[in-house]
C-alpha positions in Angstrom: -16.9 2.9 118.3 -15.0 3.9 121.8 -11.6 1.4 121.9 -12.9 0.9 125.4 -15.9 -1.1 124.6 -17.1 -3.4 127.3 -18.4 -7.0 127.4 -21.1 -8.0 129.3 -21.7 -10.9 131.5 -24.3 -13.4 130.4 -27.7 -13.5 132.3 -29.1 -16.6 134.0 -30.3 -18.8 132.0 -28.5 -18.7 129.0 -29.8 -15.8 127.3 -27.3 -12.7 126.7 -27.5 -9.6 128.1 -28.4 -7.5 124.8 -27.8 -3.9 126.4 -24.4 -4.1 124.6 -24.6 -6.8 121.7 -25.1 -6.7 118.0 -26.3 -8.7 115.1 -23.5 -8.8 113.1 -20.0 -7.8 113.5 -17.9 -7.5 110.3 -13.9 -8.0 109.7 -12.3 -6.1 107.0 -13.2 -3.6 105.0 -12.9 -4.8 101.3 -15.3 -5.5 98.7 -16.7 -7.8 100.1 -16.8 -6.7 103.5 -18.1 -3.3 102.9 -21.1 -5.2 101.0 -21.4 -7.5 104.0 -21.9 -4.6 106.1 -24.3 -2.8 103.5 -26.7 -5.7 103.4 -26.5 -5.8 107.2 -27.8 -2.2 107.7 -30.5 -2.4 104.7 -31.8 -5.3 106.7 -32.0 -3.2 109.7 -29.7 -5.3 111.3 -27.3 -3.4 114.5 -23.4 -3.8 112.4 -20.1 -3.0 113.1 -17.4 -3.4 110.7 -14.0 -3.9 112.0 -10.8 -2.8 110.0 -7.2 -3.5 110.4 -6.2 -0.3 108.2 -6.5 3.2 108.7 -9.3 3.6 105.0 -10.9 1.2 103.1 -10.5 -1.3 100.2 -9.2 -4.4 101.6 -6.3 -5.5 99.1 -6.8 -1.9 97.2 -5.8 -0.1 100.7 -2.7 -2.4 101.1 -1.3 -2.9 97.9 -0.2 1.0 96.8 3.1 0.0 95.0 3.6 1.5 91.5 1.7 0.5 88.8 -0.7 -1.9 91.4 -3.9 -2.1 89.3 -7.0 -4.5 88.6 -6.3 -7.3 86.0 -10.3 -7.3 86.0 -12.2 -5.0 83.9 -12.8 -2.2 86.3 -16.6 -2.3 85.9 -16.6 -6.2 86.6 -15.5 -5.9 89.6 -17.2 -3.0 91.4 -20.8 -3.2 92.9 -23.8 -4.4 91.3 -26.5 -3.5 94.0 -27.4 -0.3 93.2 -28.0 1.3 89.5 -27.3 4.8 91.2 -23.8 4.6 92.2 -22.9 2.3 88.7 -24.2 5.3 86.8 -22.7 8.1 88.8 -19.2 6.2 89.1 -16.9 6.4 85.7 -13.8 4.1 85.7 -11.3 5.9 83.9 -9.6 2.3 82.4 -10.2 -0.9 81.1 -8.1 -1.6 84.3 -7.6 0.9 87.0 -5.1 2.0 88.5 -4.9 1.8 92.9 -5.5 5.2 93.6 -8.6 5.2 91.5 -9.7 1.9 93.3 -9.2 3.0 96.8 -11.3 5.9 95.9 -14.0 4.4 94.5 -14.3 2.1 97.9 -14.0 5.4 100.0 -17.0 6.8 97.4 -19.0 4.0 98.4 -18.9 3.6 102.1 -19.6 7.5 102.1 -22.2 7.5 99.7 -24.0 4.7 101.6 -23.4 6.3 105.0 -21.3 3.3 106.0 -18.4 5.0 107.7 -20.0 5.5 110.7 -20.3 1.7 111.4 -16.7 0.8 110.5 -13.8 0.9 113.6 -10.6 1.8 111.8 -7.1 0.5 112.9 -8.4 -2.3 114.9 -7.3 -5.7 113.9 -8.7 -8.6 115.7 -7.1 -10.9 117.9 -9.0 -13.0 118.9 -12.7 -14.5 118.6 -14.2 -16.6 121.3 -17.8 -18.4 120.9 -19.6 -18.8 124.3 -22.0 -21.6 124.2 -24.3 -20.6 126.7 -25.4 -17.4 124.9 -25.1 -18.3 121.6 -22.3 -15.2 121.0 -19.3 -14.1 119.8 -16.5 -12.0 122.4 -14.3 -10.3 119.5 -11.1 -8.3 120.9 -8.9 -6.3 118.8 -5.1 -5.4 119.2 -6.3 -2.0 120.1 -7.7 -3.0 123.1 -11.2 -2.8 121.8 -13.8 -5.4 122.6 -17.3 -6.1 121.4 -20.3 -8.9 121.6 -21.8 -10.1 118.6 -24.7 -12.8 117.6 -23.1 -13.3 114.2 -19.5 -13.0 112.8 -18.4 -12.6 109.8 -15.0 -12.7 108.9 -14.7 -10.6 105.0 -10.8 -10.5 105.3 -10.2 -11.7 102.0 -7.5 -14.3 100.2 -4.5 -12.1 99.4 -4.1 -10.6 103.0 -1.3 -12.2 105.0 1.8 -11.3 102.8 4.5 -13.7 102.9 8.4 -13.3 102.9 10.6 -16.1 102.6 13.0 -16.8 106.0 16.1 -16.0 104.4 19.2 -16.2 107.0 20.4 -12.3 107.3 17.5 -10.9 106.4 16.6 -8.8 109.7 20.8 -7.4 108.8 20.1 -5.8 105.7 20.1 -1.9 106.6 18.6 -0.7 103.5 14.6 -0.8 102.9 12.8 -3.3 102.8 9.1 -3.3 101.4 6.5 -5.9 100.5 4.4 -5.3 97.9 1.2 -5.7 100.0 2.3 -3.5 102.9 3.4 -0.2 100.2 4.1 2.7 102.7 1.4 5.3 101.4 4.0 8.0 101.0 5.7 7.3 97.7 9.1 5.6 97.7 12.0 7.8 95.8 13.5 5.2 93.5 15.7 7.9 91.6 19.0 6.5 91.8 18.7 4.1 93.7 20.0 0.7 93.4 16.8 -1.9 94.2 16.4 -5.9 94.1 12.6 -7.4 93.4 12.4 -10.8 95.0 9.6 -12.5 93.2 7.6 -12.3 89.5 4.3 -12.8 90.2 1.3 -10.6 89.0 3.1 -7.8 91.5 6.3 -7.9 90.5 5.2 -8.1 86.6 3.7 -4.5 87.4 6.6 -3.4 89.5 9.5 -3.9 87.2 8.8 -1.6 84.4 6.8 1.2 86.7 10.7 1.8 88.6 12.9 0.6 85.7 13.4 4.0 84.5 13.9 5.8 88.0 16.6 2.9 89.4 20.2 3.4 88.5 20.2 -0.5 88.9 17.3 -3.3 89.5 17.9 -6.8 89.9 14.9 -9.1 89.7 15.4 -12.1 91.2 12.9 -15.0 89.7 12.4 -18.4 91.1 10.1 -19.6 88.5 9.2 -18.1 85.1 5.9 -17.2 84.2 3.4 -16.7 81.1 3.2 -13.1 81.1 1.0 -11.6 78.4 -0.2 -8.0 77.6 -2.6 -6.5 79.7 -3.6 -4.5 77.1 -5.0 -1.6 79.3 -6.9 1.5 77.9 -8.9 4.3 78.7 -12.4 4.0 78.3 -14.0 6.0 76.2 -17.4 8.2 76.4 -19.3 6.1 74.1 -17.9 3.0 76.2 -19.1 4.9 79.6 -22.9 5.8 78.0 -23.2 2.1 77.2 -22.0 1.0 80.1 -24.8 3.3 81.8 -27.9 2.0 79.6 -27.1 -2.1 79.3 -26.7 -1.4 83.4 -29.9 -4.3 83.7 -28.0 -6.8 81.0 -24.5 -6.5 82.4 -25.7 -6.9 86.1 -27.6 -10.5 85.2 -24.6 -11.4 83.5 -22.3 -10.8 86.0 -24.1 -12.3 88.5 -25.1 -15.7 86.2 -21.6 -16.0 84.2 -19.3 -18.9 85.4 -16.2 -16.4 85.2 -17.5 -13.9 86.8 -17.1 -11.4 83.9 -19.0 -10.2 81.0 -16.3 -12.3 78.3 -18.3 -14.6 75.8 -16.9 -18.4 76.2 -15.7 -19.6 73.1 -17.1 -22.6 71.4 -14.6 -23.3 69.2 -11.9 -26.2 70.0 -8.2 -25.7 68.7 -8.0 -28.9 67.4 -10.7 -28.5 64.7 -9.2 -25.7 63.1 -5.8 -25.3 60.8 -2.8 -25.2 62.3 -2.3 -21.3 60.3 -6.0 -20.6 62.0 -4.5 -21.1 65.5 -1.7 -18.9 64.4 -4.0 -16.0 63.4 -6.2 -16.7 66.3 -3.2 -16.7 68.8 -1.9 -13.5 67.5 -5.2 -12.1 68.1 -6.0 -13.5 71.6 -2.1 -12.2 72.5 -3.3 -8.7 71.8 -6.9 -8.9 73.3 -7.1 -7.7 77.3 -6.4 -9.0 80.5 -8.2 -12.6 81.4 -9.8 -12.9 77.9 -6.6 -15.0 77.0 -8.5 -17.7 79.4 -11.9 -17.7 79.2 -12.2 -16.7 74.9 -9.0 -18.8 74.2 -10.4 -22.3 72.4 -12.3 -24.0 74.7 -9.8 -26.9 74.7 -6.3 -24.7 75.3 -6.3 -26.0 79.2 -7.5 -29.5 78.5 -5.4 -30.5 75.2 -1.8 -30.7 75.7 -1.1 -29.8 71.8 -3.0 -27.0 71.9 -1.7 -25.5 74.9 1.9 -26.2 74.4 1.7 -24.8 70.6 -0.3 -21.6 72.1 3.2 -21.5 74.6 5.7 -22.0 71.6 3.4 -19.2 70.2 4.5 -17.0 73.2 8.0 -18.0 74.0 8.3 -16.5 70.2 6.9 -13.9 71.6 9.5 -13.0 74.3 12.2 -14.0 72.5 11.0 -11.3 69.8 10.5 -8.7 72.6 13.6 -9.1 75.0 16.9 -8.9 73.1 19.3 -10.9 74.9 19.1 -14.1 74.0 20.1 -15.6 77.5 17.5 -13.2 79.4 14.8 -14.0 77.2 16.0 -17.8 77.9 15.3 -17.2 81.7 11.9 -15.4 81.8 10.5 -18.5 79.6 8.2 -20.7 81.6 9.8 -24.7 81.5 7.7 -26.4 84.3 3.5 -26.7 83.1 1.8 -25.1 80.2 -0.3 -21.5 80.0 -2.5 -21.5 83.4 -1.3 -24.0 85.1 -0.5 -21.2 87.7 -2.2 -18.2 87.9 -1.2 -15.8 84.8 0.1 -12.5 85.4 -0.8 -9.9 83.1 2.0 -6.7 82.3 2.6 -3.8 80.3 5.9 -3.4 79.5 7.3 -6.3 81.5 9.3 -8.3 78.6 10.6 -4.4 77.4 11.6 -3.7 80.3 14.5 -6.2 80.0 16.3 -4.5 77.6 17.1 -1.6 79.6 20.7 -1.5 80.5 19.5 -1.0 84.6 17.5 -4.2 84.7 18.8 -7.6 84.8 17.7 -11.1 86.0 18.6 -14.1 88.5 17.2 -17.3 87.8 17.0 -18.4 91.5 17.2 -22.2 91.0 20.8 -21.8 88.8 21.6 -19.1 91.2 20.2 -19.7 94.6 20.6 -16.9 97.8 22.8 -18.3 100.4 22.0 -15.2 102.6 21.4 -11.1 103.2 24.2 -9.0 104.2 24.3 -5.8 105.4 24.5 -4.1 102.4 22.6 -6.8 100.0 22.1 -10.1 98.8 24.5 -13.0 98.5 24.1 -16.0 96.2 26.6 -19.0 94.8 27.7 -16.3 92.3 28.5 -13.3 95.1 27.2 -10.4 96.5 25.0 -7.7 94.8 24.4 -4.3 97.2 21.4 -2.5 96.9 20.1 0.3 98.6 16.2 -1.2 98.7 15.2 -4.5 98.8 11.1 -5.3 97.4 9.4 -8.6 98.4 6.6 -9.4 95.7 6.8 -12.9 97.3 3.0 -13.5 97.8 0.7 -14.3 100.3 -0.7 -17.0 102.7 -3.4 -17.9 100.1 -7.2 -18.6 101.2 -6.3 -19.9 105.0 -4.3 -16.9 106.0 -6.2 -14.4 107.5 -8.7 -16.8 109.0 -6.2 -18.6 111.5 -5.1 -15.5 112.3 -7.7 -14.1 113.6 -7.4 -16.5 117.3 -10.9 -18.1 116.4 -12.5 -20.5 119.0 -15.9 -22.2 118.5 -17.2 -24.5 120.7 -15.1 -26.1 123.7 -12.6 -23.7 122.9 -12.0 -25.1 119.3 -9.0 -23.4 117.3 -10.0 -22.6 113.9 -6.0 -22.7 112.9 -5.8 -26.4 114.8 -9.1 -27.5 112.8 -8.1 -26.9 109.6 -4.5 -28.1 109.8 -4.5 -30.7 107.7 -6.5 -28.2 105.2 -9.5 -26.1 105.3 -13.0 -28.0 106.1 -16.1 -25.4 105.0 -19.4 -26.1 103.7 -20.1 -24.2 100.3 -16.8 -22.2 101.7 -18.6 -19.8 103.6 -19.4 -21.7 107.0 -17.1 -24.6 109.2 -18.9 -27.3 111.3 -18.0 -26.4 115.5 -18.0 -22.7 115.0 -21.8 -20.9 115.0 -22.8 -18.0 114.0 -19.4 -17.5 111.8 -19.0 -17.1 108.4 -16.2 -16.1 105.6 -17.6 -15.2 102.4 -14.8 -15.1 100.2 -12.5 -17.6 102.2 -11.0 -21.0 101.0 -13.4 -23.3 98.9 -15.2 -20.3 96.7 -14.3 -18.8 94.2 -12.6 -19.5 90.6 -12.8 -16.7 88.5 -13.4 -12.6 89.0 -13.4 -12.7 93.3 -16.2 -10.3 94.0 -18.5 -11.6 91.7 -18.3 -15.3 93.6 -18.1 -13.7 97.0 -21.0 -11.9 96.4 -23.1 -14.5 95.9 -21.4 -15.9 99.0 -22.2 -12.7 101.0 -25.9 -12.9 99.7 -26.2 -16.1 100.9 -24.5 -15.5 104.2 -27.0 -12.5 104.6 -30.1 -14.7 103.4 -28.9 -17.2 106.5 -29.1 -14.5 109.0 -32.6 -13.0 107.6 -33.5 -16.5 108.2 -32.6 -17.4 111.4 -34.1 -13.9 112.9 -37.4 -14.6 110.7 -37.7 -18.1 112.8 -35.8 -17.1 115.7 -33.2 -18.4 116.0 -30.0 -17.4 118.1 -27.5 -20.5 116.3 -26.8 -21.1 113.3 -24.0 -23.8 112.5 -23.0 -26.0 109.6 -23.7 -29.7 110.3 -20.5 -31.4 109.6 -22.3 -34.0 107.5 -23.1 -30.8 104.8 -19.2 -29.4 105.9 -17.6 -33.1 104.6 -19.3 -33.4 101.6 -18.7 -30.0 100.4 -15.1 -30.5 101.5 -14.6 -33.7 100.0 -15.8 -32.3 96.9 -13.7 -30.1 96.7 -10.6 -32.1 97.7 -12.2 -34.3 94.9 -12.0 -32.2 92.1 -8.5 -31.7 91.5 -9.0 -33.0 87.9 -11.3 -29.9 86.9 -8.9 -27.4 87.8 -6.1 -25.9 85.3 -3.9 -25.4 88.0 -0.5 -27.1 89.5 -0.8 -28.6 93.2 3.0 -26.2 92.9 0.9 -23.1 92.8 -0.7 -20.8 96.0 -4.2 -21.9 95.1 -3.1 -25.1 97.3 -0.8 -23.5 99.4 2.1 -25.1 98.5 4.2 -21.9 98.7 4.1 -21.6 102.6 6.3 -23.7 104.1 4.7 -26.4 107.0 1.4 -25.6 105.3 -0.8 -28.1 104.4 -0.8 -28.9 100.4 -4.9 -29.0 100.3 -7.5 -27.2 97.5 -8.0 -23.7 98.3 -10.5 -22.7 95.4 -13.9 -24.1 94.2 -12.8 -26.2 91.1 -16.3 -26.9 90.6 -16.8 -23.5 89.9 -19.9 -21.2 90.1 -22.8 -23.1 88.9 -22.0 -25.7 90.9 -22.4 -23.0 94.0 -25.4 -21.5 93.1 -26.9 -24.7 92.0 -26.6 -25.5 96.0 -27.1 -22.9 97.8 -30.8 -22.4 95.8 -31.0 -26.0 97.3 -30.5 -25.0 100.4 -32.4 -21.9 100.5 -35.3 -24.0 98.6 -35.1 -26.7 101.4 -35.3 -23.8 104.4 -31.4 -24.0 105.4 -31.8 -27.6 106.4 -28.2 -28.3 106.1 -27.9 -25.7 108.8 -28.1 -26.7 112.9 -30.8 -23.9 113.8 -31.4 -23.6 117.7 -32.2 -21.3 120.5 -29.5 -20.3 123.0 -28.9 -22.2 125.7 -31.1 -24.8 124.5 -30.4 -29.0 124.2 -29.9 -28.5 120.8 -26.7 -26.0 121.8 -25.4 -26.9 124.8 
């Protein structure tokens, strides 16, 4: 697509001049973008898909920092659509690595031919609805412009990295990198002395992939978390031919199970075993992979507050075993909230790392940063130099992107001034005062393994837009009766999620941000239940008109 592209002026009447308009423009170019632009071309719907970055993968294109991998099963988290590319593609790892990642997206849109309809380097600016024909005007920073009936906005919930406003930061002459924007030439570390601001699930991966290569890193920790074995391996050729032939069984459960992987929920509660059972069991669940320590852990670990805080006793033993001094191992164990009441980071090699004479630890809230220097960081204990600086500090969860992108529905509606008090969606996918738009994958929808709940959120978008060209129909908008109560239900439902109202699911780590529910606590049967509802009841929570009409104007 030329960066010149024009827009064209409506004709009389209402109706839009369609020499130059699609059916569906796309933004970004991860998972579930690229799928949002595959269903739109098997449909035989005109698509464009417009990308930010200079390749594909979304998060997988951003986040190329050592050791940046899947905490998913690999094969839970790619495509399900076609039977051909699962049985052709071969994940290397229980978990793989980035580089394998990005090249699996980059196998896809090639295999599929999508590459032609995706615009590279152009990130959108702005997105204006026009009433009178029932369209979207989307401009990018590029200068490119283009006219669409339908938007969709795939750009994801861990895509506008954060950094804390630190006074002196813009002094510091070293490097600086966050983990999201990774240069994609690899950084030399050899030598070099290097602070890590932040231990989420980045930094957990970061700290032992450099700690070797550093002559000195200094992670700097504002809250502890439970970090347990990933327990990553390769996979092995029986593993791959059995992935192949149960292709039919792991699909439907994928797309049925309430986690949105392929683990068995376990029926057992803690509390009717023997306390040495729950020993046994919690050795064994510490040494079984990635999010299995969740959803196979007793069914009652999140719910019962024994339970939980003995499975946490069980791991603070843990790291006290692993990390040898006594006051590190003191620092890197969680105090505040018990095992998932933030979102758990998975390592290898994270607690080890610690007891390499290079790597040491600042607990932020006993030592606190008063400010960058020139040559490093200063905090109520002094000044540390470092040569690079690395900000695993998180993102602007679920809302992020989506203000960002200078959205305005009808009467010139901000999307970033409508949802400042929180986001307000209707089965997190649509927003009452904005037509034609959608976000599969935004605030409100999922709570488990991401592309398995915004894929059913992309189907559904996709089933909306088969439906309202079946009928036709040029608008399609969420009536703000459906928007509220999805909303409230999900502003509701705090008591059926695990996690803190302290964590980024709400938010609560941007400051000025509204502290509101950012996931689906309801969880996935509670979304599919509705939208077969809706679909079942022909879309009637839906505003369907023809442009220009009473109905829209």
């Amino acid at each position: 697509m030329s960066n010149t592209t024009k827009t064209t002026a409506a004709a009389p009447g209402g109706q839009a001049d369609t020499a130059d308009l699609l059916d569906v423009v796309v933004i970004g170019a991860g998972v579930t973008g690229i799928y949002q632009l595959y269903l739109a071309r098997e449909s035989g719907f005109s698509a464009k898909l417009l990308e930010a970055g200079s390749g594909v993968g979304g998060v997988w294109y951003w986040n190329r920092y050592p050791e940046a991998r899947f905490d998913s099963e690999s094969y839970s988290y790619g495509y399900l659509f076609s039977k051909e590319l699962w049985e052709e593609w071969e994940w290397s790892e229980q978990y793989a690595g980035q580089p394998e990642i990005e090249r699996y997206f980059n196998h896809v849109v090639d295999r599929f031919d999508l590459r032609r309809d995706i615009a590279f380097n152009t990130k959108v600016t702005s997105a204006v609805f026009d009433e009178q024909t029932g369209t979207w005007t989307v401009t990018a920073e590029n200068g490119t412009t283009v006219r669409t009936r339908f938007l969709v906005a795939a750009t994801g919930n861990l895509s506008v990295p954060f950094i804390p406003a630190i006074q002196g930061r813009e002094d510091f002459k070293g490097e600086q990198y966050h983990t999201s924007r990774w240069p994609e030439q690899p950084i030399d570390f050899t030598g070099k002395r290097v602070a890590l601001v932040g231990t989420g699930s980045s930094g957990v991966q970061v700290v032992p992939a450099i700690a070797d290569a550093v002559s000195d890193l200094t992670v700097y920790q504002m809250k502890a978390d439970w970090v347990t074995p990933l327990n990553n391996r390769p996979i092995t050729d029986e593993e791959q031919a059995a992935l192949k032939a149960d292709f039919e069984r792991i699909r439907d459960t994928l797309n049925t199970s309430p986690s949105g992987f392929l683990h068995a929920l376990n029926p057992v509660s803690g509390a009717d075993v023997s306390a040495e059972e729950r020993q046994k069991f919690y050795e064994k669940i510490w040494n079984s992979p990635g999010f299995t320590k969740l959803t196979e852990h007793y069914r009652d670990m999140t719910y019962n507050p024994e339970v939980n805080a003995e499975w946490c006793a069980f791991m603070a033993g843990k790291i006290r075993g692993i990390v040898d001094d006594p006051e590190t191992a003191e620092k890197l164990t969680p105090k505040d909230g018990g095992y998932g009441a933030r979102r758990p980071p998975f390592g290898t090699g994270y607690y080890e790392a610690y007891n390499k004479p290079a790597v040491s630890i600042v607990s932020l809230p006993e030592e606190p940063i008063v400010r960058f220097t020139e040559t490093g960081i200063e905090t109520s204990a002094g000044v540390r130099e470092y040569d690079i600086i690395i900000w695993g500090t998180g993102y602007d969860f679920g809302t992020g992107a989506l203000n960002r992108l200078g959205l305005r529905g009808r009467q010139g509606l901000a999307l970033e001034e409508y949802w400042a008090n929180g986001p307000r969606t209707y089965l997190g996918v649509a927003t009452a005062g904005f037509p034609n738009f959608f976000f599969p994958g935004g605030p409100h929808g999922a709570l488990g393994n991401n592309p398995r709940y915004a894929g059913d959120q992309a189907d559904f978008t996709h089933d909306v837009l088969i439906h309202a060209r079946d009928y036709g129909y040029d608008v399609v908008e969420a009536k703000a009766s459906a928007e509220k109560e999805w909303t409230d239900l999900m502003n509701n439902s705090d008591n059926m999620s695990i996690f803190q109202k302290g964590s980024y699911f709400y938010g609560s780590n941007i400051p000025g941000k509204a502290v509101s529910q950012l996931l689906n606590p309801t969880g996935r049967w509670k979304l599919q239940e509705l939208i077969g509802e809706v679909k079942e009841n022909e879309f009637n929570t839906f505003d369907l008109s023809k442009a220009g009409t009473a109905a829209d104007a």
